[in-house]
PDB file of N, CA, C and O in Angstrom:
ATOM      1  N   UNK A   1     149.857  75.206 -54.221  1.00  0.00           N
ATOM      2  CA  UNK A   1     149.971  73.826 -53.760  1.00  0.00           C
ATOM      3  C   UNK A   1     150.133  73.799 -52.242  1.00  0.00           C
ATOM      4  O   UNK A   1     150.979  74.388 -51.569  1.00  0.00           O
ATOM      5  N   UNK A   2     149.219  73.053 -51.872  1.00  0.00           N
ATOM      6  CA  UNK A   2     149.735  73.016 -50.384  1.00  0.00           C
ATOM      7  C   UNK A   2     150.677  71.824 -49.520  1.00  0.00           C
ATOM      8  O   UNK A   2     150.761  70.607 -49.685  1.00  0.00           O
ATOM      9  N   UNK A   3     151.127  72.456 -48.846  1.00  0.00           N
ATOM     10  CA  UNK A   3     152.756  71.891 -48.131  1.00  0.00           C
ATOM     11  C   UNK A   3     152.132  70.639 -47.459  1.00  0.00           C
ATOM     12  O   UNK A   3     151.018  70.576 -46.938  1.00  0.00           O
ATOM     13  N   UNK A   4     152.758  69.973 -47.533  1.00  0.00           N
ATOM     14  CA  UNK A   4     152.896  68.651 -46.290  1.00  0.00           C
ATOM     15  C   UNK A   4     153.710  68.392 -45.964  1.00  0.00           C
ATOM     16  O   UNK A   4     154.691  68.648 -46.664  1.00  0.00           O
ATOM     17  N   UNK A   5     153.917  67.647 -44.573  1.00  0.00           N
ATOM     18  CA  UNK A   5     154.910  67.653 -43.739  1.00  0.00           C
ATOM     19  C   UNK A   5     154.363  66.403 -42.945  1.00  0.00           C
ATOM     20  O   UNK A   5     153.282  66.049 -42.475  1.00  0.00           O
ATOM     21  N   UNK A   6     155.966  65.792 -43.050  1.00  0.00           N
ATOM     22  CA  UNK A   6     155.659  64.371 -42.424  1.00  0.00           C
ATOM     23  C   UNK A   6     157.300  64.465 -40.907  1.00  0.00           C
ATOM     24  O   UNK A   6     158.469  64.397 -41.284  1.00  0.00           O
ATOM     25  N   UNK A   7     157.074  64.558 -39.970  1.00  0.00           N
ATOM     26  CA  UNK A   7     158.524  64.577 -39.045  1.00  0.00           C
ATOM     27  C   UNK A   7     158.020  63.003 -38.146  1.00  0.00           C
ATOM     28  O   UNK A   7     156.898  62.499 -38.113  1.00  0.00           O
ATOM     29  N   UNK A   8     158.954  62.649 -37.665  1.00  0.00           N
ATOM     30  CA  UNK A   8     159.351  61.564 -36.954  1.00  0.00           C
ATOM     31  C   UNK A   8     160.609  61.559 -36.544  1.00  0.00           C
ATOM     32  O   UNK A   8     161.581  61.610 -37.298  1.00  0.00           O
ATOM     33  N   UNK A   9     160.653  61.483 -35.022  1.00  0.00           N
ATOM     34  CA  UNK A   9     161.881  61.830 -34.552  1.00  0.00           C
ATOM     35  C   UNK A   9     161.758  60.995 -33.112  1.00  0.00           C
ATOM     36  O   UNK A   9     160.699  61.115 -32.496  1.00  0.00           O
ATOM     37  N   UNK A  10     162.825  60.140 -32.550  1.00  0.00           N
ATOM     38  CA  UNK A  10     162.719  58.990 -31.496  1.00  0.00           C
ATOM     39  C   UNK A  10     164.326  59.685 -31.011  1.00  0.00           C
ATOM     40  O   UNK A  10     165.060  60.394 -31.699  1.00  0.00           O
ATOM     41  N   UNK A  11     164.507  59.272 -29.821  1.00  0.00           N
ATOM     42  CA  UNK A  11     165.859  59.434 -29.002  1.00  0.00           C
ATOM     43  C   UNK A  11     166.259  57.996 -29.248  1.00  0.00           C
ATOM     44  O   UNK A  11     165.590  56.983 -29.041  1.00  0.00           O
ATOM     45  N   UNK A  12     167.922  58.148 -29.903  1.00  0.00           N
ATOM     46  CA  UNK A  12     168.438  57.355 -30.332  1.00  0.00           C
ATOM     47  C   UNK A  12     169.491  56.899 -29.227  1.00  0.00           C
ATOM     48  O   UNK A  12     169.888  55.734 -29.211  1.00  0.00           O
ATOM     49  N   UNK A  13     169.970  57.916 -28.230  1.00  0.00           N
ATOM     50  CA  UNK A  13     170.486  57.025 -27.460  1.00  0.00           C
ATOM     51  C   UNK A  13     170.317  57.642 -26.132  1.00  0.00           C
ATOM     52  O   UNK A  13     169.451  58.510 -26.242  1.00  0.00           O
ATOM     53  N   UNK A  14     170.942  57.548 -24.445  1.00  0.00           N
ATOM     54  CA  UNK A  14     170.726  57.475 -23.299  1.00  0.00           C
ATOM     55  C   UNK A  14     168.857  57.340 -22.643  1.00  0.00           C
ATOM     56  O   UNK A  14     167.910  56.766 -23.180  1.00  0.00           O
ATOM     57  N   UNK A  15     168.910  58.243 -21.115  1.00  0.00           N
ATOM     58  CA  UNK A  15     168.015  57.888 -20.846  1.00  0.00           C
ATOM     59  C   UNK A  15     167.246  59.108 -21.133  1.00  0.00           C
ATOM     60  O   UNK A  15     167.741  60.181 -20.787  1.00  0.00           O
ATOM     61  N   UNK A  16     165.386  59.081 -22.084  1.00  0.00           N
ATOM     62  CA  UNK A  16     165.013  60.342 -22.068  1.00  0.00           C
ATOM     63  C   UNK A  16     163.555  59.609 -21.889  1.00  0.00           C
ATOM     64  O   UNK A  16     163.049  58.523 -22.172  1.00  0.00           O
ATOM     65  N   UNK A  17     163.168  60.862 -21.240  1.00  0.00           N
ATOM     66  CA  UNK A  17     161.742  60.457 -20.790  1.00  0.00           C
ATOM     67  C   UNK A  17     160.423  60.846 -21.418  1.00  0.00           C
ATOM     68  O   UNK A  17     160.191  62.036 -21.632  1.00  0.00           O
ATOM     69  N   UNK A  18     159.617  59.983 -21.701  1.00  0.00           N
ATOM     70  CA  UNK A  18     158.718  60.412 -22.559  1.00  0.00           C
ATOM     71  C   UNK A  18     158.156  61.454 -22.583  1.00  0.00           C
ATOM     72  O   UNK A  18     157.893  61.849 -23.719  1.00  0.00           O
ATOM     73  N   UNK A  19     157.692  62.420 -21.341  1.00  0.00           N
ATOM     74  CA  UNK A  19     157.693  63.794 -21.409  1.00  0.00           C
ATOM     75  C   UNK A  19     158.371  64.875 -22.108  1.00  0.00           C
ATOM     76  O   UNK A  19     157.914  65.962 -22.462  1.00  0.00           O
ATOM     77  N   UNK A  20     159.974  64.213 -22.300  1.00  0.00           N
ATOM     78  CA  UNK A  20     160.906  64.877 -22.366  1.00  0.00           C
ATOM     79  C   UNK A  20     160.350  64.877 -24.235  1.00  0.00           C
ATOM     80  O   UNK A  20     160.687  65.932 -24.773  1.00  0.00           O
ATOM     81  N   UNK A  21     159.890  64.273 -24.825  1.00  0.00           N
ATOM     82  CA  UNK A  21     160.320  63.674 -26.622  1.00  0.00           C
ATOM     83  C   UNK A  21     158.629  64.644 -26.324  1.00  0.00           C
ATOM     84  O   UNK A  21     158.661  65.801 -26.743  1.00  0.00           O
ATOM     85  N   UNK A  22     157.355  64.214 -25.693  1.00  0.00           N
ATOM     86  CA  UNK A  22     156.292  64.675 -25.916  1.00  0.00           C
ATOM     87  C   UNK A  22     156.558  66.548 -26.464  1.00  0.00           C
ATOM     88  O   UNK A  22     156.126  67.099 -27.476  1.00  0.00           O
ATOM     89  N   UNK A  23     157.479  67.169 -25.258  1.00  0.00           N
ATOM     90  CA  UNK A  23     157.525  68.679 -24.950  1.00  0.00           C
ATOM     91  C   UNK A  23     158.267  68.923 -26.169  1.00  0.00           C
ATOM     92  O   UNK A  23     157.832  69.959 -26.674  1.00  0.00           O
ATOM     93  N   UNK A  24     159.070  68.487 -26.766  1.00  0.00           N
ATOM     94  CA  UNK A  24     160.037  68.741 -28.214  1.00  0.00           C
ATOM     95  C   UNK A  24     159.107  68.387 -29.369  1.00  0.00           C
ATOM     96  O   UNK A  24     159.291  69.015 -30.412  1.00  0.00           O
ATOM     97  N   UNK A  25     158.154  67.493 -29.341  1.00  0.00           N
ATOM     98  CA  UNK A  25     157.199  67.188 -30.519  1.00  0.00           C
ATOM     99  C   UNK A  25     156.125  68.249 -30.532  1.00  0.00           C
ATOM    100  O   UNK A  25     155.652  68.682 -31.583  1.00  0.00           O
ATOM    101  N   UNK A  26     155.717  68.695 -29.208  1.00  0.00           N
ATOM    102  CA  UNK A  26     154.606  69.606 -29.474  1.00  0.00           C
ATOM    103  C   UNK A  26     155.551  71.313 -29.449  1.00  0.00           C
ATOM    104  O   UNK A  26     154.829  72.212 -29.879  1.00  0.00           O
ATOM    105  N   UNK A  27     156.806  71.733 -29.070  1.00  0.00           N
ATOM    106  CA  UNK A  27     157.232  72.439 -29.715  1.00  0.00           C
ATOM    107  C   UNK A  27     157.408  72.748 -30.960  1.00  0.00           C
ATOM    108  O   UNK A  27     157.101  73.781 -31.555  1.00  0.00           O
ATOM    109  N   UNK A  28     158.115  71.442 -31.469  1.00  0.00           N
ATOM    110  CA  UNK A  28     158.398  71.927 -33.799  1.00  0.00           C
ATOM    111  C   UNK A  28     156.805  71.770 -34.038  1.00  0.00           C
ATOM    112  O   UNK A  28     156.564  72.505 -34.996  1.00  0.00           O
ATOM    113  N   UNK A  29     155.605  71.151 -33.610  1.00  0.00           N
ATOM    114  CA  UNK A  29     154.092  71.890 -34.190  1.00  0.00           C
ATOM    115  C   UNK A  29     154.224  72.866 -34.142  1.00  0.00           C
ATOM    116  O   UNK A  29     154.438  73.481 -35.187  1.00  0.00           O
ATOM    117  N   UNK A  30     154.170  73.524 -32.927  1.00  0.00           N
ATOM    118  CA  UNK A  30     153.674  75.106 -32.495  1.00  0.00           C
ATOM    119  C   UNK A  30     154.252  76.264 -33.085  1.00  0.00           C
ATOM    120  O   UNK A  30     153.845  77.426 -33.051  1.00  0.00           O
ATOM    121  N   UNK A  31     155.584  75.627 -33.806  1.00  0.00           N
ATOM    122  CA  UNK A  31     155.782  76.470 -35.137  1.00  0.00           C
ATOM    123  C   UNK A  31     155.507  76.426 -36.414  1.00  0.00           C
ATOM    124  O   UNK A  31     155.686  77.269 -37.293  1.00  0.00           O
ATOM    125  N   UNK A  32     154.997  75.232 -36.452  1.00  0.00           N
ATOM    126  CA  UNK A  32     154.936  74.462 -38.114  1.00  0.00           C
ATOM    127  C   UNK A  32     153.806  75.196 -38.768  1.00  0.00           C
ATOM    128  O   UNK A  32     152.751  75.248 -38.136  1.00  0.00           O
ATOM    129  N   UNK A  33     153.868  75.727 -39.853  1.00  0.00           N
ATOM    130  CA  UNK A  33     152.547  76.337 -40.892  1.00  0.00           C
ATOM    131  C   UNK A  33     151.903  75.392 -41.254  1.00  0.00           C
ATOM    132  O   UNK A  33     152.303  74.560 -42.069  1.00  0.00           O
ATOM    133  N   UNK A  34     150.404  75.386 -40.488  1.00  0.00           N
ATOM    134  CA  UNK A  34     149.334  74.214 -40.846  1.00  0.00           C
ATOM    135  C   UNK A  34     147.795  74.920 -40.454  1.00  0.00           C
ATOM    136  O   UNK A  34     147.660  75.877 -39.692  1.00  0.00           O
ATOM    137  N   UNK A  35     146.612  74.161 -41.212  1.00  0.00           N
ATOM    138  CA  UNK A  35     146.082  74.348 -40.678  1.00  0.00           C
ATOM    139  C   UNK A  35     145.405  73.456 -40.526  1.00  0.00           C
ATOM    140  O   UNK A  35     145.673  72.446 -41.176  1.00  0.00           O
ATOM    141  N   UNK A  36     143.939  73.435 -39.371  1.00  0.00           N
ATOM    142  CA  UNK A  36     143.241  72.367 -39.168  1.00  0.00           C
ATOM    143  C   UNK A  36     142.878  71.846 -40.212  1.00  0.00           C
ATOM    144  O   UNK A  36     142.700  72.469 -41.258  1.00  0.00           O
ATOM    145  N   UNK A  37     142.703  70.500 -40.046  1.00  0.00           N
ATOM    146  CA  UNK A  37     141.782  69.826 -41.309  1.00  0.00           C
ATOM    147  C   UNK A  37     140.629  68.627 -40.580  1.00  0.00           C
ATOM    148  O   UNK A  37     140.777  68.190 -39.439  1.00  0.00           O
ATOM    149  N   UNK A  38     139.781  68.333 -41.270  1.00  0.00           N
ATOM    150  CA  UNK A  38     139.248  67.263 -40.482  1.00  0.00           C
ATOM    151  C   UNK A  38     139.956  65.642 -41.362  1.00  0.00           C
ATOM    152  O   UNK A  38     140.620  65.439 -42.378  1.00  0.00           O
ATOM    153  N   UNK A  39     139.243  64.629 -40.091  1.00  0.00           N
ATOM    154  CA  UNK A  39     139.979  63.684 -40.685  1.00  0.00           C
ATOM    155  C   UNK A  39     139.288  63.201 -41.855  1.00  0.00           C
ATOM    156  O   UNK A  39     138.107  63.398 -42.142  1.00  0.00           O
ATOM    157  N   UNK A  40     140.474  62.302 -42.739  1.00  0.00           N
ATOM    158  CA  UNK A  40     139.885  61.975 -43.984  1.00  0.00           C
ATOM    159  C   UNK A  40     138.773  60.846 -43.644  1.00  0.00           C
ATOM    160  O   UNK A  40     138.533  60.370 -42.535  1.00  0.00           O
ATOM    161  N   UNK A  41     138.099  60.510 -44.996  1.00  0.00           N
ATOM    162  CA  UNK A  41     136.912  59.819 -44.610  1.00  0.00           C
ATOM    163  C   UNK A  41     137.235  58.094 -44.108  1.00  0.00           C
ATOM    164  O   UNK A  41     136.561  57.242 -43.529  1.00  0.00           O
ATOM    165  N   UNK A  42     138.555  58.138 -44.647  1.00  0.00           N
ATOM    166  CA  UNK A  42     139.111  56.835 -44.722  1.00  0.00           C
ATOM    167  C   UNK A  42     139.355  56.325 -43.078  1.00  0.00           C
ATOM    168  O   UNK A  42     140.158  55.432 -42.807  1.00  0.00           O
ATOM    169  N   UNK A  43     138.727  56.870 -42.284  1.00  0.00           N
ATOM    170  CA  UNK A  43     138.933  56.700 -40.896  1.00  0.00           C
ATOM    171  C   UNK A  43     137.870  56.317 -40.110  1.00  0.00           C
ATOM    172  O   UNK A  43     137.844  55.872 -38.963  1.00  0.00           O
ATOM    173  N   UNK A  44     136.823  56.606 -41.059  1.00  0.00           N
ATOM    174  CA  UNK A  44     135.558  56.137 -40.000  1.00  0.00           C
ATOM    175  C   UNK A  44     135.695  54.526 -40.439  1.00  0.00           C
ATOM    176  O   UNK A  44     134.958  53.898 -39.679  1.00  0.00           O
ATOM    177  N   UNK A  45     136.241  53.780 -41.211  1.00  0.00           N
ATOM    178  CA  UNK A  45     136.130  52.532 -41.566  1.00  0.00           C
ATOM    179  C   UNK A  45     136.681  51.305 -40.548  1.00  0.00           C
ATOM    180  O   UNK A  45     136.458  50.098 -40.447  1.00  0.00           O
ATOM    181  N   UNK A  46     137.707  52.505 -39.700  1.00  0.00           N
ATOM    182  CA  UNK A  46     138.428  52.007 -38.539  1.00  0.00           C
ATOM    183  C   UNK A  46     138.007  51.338 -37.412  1.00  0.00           C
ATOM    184  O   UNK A  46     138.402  51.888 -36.384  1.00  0.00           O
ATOM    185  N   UNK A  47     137.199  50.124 -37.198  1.00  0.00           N
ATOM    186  CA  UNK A  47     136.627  49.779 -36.331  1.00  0.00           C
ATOM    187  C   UNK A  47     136.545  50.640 -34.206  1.00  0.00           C
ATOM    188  O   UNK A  47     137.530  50.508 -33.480  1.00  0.00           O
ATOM    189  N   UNK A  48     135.767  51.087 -33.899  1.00  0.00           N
ATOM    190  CA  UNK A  48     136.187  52.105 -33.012  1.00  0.00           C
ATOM    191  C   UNK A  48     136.437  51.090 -31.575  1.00  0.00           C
ATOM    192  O   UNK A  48     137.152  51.412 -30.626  1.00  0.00           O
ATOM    193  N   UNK A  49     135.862  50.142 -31.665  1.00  0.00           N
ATOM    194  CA  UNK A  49     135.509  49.150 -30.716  1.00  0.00           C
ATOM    195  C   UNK A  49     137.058  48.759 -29.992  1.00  0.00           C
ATOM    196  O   UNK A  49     137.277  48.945 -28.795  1.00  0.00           O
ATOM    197  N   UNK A  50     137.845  48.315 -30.737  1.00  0.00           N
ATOM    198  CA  UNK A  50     138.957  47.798 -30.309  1.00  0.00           C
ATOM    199  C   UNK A  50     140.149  48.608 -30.740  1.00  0.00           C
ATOM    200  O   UNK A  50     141.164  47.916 -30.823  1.00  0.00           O
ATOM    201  N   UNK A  51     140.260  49.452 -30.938  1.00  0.00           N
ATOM    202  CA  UNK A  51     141.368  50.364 -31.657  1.00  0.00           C
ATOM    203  C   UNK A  51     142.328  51.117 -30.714  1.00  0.00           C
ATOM    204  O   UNK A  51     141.831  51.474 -29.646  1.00  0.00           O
ATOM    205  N   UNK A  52     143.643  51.421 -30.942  1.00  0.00           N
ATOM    206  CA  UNK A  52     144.427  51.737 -29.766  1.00  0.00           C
ATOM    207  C   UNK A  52     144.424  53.261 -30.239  1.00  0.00           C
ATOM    208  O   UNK A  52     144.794  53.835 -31.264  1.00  0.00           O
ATOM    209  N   UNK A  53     143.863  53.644 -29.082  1.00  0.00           N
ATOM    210  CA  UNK A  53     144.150  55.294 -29.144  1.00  0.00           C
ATOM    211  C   UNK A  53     145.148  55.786 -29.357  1.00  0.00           C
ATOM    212  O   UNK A  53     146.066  55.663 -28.547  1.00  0.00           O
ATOM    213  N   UNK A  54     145.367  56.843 -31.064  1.00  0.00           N
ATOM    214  CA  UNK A  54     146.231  57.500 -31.689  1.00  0.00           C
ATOM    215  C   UNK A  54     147.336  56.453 -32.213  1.00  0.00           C
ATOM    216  O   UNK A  54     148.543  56.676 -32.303  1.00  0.00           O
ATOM    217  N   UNK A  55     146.713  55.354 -32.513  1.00  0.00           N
ATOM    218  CA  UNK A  55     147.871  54.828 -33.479  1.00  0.00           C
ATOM    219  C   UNK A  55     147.361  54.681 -34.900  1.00  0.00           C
ATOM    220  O   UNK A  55     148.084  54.048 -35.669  1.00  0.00           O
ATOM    221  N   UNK A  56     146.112  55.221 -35.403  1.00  0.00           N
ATOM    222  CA  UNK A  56     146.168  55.069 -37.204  1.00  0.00           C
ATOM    223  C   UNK A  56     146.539  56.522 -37.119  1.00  0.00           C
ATOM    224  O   UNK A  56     146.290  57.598 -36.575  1.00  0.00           O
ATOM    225  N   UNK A  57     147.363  55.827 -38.081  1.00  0.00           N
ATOM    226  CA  UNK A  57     147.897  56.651 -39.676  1.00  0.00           C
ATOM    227  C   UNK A  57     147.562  57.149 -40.476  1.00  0.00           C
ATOM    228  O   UNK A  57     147.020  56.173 -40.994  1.00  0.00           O
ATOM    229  N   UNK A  58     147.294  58.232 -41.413  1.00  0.00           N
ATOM    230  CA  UNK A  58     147.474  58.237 -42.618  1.00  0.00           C
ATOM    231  C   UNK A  58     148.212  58.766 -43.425  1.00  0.00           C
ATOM    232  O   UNK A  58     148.875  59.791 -43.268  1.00  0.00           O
ATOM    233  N   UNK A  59     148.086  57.619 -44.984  1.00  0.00           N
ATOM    234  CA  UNK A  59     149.218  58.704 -45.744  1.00  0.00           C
ATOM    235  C   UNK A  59     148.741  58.459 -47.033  1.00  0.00           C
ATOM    236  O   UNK A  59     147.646  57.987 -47.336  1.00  0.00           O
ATOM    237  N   UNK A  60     149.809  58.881 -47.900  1.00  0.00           N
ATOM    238  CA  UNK A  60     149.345  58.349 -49.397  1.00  0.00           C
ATOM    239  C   UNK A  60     150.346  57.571 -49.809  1.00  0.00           C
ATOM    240  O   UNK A  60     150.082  56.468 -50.286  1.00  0.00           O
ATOM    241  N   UNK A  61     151.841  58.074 -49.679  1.00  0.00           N
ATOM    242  CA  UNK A  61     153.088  57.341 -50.318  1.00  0.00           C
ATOM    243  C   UNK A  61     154.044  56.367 -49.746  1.00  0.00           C
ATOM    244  O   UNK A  61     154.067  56.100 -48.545  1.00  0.00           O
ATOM    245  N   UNK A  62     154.553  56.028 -50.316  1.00  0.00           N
ATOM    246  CA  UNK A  62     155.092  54.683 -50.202  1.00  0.00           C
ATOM    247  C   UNK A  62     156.245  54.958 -49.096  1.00  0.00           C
ATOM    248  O   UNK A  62     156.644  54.086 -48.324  1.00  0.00           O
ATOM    249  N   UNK A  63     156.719  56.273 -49.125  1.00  0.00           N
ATOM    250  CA  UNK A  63     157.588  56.669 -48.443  1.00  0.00           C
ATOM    251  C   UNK A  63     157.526  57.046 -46.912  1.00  0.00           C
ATOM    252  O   UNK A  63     158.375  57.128 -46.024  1.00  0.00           O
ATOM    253  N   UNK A  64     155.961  57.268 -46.989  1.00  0.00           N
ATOM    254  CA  UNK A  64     155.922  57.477 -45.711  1.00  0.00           C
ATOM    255  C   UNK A  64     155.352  55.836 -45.036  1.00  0.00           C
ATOM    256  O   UNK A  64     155.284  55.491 -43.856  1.00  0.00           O
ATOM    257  N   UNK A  65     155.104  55.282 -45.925  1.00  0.00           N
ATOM    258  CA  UNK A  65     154.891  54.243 -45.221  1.00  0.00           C
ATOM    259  C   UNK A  65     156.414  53.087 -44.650  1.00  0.00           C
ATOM    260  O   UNK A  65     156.535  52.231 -43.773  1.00  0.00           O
ATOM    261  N   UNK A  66     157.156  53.553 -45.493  1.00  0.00           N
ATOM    262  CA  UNK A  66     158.720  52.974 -45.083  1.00  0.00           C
ATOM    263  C   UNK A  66     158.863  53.340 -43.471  1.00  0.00           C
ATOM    264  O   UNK A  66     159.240  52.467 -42.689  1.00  0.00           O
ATOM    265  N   UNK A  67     158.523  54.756 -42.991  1.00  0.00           N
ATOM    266  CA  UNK A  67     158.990  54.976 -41.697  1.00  0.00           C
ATOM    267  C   UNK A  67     157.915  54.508 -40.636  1.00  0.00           C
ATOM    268  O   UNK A  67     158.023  54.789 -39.442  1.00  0.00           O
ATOM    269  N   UNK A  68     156.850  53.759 -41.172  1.00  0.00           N
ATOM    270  CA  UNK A  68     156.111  53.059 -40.363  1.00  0.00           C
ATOM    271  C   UNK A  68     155.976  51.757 -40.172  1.00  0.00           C
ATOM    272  O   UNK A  68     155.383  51.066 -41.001  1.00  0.00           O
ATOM    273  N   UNK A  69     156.583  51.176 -38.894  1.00  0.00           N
ATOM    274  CA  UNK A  69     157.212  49.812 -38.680  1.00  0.00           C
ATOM    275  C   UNK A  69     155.733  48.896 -38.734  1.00  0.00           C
ATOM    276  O   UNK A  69     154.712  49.041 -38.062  1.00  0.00           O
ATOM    277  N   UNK A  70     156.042  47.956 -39.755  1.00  0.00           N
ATOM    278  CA  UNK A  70     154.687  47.138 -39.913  1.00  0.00           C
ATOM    279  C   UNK A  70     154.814  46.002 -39.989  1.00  0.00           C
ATOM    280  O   UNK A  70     153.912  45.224 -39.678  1.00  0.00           O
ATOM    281  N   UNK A  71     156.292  45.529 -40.545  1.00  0.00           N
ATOM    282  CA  UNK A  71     157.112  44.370 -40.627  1.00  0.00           C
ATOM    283  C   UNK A  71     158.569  44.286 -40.286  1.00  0.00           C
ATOM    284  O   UNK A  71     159.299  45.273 -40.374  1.00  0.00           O
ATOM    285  N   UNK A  72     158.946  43.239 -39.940  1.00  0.00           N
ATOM    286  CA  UNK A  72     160.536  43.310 -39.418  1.00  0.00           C
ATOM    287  C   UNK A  72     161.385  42.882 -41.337  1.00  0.00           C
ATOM    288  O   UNK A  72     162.374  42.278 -41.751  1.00  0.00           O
ATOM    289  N   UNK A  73     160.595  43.406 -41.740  1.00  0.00           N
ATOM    290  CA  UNK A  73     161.370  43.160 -43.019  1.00  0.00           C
ATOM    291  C   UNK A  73     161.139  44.052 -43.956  1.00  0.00           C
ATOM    292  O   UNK A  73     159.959  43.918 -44.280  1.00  0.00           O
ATOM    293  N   UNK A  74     161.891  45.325 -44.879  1.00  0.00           N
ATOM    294  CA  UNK A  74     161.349  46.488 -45.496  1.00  0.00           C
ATOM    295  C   UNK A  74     160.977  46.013 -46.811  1.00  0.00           C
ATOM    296  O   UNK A  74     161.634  45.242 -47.510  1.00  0.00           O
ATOM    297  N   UNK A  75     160.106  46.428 -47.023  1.00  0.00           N
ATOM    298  CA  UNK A  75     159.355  46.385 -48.201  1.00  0.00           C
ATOM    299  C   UNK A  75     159.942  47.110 -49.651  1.00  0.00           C
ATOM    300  O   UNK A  75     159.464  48.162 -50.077  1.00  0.00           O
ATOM    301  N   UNK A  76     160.959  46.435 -50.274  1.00  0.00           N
ATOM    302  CA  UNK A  76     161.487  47.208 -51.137  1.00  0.00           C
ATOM    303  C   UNK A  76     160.426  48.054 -52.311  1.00  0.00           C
ATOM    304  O   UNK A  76     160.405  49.234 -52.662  1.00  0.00           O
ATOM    305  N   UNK A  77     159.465  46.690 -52.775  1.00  0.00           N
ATOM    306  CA  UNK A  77     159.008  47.406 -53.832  1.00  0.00           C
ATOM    307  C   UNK A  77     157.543  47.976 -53.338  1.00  0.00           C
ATOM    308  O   UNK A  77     157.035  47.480 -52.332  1.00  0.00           O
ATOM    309  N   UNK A  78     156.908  48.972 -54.024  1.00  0.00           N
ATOM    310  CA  UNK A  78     156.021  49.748 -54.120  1.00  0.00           C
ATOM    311  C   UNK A  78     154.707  49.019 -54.064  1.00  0.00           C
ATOM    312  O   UNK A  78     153.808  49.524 -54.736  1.00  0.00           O
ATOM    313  N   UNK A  79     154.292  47.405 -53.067  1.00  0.00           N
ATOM    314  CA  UNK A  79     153.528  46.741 -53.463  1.00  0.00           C
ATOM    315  C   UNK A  79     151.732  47.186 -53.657  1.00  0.00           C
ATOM    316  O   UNK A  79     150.844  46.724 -54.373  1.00  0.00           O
ATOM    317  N   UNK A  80     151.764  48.118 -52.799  1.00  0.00           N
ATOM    318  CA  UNK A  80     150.492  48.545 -52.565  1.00  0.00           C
ATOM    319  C   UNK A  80     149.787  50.093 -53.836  1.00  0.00           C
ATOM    320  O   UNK A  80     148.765  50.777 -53.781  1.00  0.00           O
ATOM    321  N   UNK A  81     151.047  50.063 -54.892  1.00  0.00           N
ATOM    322  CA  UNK A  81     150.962  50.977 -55.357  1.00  0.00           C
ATOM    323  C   UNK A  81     150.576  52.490 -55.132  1.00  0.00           C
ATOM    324  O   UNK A  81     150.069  53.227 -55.978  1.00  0.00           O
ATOM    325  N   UNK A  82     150.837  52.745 -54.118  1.00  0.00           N
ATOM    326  CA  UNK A  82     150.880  54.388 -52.855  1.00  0.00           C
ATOM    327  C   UNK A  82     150.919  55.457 -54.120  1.00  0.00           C
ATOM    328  O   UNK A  82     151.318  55.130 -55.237  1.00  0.00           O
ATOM    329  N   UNK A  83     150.559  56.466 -53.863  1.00  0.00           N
ATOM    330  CA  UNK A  83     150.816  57.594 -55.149  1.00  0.00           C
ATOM    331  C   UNK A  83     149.777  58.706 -54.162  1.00  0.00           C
ATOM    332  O   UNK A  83     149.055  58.204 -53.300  1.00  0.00           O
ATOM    333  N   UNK A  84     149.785  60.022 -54.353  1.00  0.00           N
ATOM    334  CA  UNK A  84     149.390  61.118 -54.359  1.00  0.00           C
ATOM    335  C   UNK A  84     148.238  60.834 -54.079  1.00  0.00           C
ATOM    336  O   UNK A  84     147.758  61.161 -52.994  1.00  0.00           O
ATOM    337  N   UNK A  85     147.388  60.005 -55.217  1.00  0.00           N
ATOM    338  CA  UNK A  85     145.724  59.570 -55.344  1.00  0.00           C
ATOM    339  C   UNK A  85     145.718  58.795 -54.260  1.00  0.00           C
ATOM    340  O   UNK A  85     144.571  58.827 -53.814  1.00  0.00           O
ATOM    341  N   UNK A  86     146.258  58.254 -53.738  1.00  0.00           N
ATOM    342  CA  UNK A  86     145.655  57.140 -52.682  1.00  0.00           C
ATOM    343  C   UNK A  86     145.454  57.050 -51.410  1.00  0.00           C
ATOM    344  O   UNK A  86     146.476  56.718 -50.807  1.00  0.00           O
ATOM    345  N   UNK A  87     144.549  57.212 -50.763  1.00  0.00           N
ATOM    346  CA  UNK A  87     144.099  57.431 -49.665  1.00  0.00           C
ATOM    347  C   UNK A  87     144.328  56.104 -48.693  1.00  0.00           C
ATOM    348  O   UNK A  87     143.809  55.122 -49.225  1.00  0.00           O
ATOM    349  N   UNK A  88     144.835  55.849 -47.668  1.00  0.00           N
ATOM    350  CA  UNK A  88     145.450  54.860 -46.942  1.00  0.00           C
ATOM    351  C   UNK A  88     145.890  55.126 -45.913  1.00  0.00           C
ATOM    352  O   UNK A  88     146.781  55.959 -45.745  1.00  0.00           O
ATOM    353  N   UNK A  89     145.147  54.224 -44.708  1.00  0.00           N
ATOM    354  CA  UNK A  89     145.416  54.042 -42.862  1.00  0.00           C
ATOM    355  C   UNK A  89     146.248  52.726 -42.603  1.00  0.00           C
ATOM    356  O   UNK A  89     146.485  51.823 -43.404  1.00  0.00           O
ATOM    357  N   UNK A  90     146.573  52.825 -41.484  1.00  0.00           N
ATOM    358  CA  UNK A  90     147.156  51.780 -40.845  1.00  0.00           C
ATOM    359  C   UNK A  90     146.819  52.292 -39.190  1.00  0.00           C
ATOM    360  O   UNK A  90     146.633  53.416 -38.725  1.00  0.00           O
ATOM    361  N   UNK A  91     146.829  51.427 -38.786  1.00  0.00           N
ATOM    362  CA  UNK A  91     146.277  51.214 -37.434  1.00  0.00           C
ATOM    363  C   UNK A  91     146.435  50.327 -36.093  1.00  0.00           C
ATOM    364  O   UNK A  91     145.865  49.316 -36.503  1.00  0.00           O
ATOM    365  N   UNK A  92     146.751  50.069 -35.007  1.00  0.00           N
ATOM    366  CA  UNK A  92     146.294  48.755 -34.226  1.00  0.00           C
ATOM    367  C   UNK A  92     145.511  49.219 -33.731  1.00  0.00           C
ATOM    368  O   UNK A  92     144.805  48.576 -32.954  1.00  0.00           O
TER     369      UNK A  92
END
């Protein structure tokens, strides 16, 4: 079975500089066991025209979609029915 790995990590408090969060994010990669993949197909659907560079997503579960701010209000139940099978972006 192969591993997945979802991290998200923000400075919660003083002053840190975005360099500072960039150099710590591309450190825990440069150890992480992965390998390339290409992107899923579910991405070319992404209009290219107006799209903000490196903000879609993807995932499958519901869980990872909790840590992605989409509404100022959390989504308790499972509306989109997310599971293993389901292939799903988010984007601006």
């Amino acid at each position: 079975m192969q591993e997945v790995y979802f991290i998200k990590f923000e400075p919660r408090e003083g002053d840190v500089l975005p360099e500072e969060v960039t150099f710590v994010g591309k450190s825990i990669v440069d150890v992480m066991p992965y390998k390339k993949v290409s992107l899923p197909a579910i991405m070319d659907y992404l209009p290219k025209h107006c799209l903000i560079q490196k903000s879609p997503k993807f995932f499958h579960k519901k869980n990872i979609l909790d840590n992605i701010d989409i509404s100022d209000n959390f989504i308790v139940e499972n509306v989109f029915r997310l599971s293993e099978k389901t292939d799903a972006v988010i984007a601006e």
